[in-house]
C-alpha positions in Angstrom: -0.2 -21.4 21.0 1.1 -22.2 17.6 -0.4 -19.3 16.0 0.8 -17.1 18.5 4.3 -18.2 17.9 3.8 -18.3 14.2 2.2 -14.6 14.4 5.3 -13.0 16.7 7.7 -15.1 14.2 6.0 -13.0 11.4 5.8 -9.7 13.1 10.0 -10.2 14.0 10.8 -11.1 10.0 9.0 -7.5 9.0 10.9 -5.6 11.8 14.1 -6.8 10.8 13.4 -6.4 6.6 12.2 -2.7 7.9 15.3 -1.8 10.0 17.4 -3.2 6.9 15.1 -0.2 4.9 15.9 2.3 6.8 20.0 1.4 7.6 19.9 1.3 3.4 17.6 4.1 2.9 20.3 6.5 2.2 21.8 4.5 -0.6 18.3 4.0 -1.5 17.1 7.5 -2.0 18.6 8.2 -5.7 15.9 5.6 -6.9 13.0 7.0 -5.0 9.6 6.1 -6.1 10.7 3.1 -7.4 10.0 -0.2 -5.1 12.4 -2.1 -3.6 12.3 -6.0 -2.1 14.2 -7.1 1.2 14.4 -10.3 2.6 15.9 -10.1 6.3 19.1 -8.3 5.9 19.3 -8.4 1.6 18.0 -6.4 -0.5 17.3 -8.5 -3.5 16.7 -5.2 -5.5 14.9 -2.2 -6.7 12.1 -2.3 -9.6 10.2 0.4 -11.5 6.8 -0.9 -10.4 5.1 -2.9 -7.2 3.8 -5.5 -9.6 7.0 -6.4 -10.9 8.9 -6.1 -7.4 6.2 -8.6 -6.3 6.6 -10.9 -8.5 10.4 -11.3 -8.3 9.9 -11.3 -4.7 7.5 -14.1 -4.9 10.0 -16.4 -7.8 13.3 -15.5 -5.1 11.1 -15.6 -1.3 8.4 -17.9 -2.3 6.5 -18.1 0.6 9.1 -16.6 3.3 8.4 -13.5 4.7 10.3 -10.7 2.6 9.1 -6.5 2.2 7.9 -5.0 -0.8 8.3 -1.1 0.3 7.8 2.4 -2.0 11.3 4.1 -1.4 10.4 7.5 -0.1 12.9 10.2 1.4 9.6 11.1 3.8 7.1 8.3 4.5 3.3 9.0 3.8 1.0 8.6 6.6 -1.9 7.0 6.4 -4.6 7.4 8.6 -7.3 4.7 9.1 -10.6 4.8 11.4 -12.0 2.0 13.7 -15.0 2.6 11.6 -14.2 1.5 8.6 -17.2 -0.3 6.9 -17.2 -2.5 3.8 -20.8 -2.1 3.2 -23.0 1.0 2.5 -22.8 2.9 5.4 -26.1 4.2 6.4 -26.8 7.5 6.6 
């Protein structure tokens, strides 16, 4: 039961640092391809690469749940399969 709560707690922290994104994403977009880090409702700000967004999100979040997202005008989609293997696949 306690990781259940603990999972949905997570899961509502992303959705919220997510809608934030996309409310700011206009006033965003002049910086695109650069990363940017939200925690809930603040953005704490916008850095050059993931590494470095990272760690300023880690020394400002520490363990809380914050978002380290690519601003993009159109979002990339990534497509993943059920049968993804980590080994040598046989063939």
């Amino acid at each position: 039961m306690a990781d259940e709560l603990l999972k949905s707690t997570e899961v509502m922290a992303l959705e919220k640092e997510i809608e934030t994104y996309n409310r700011e994403l206009a006033k965003l977009i002049d910086q695109e391809g650069k990363f940017v880090v939200i925690q809930g409702d603040v953005i704490i700000g916008v850095y050059v690469s993931y590494e470095d967004a990272l760690k300023v999100a880690y020394e400002k979040c520490g363990l809380k749940p914050f978002l380290v997202k690519k601003i993009q005008s159109v979002e990339q989609v990534q497509f993943f399969s059920r049968d993804l293997c980590f080994e040598p696949c046989p063939t």
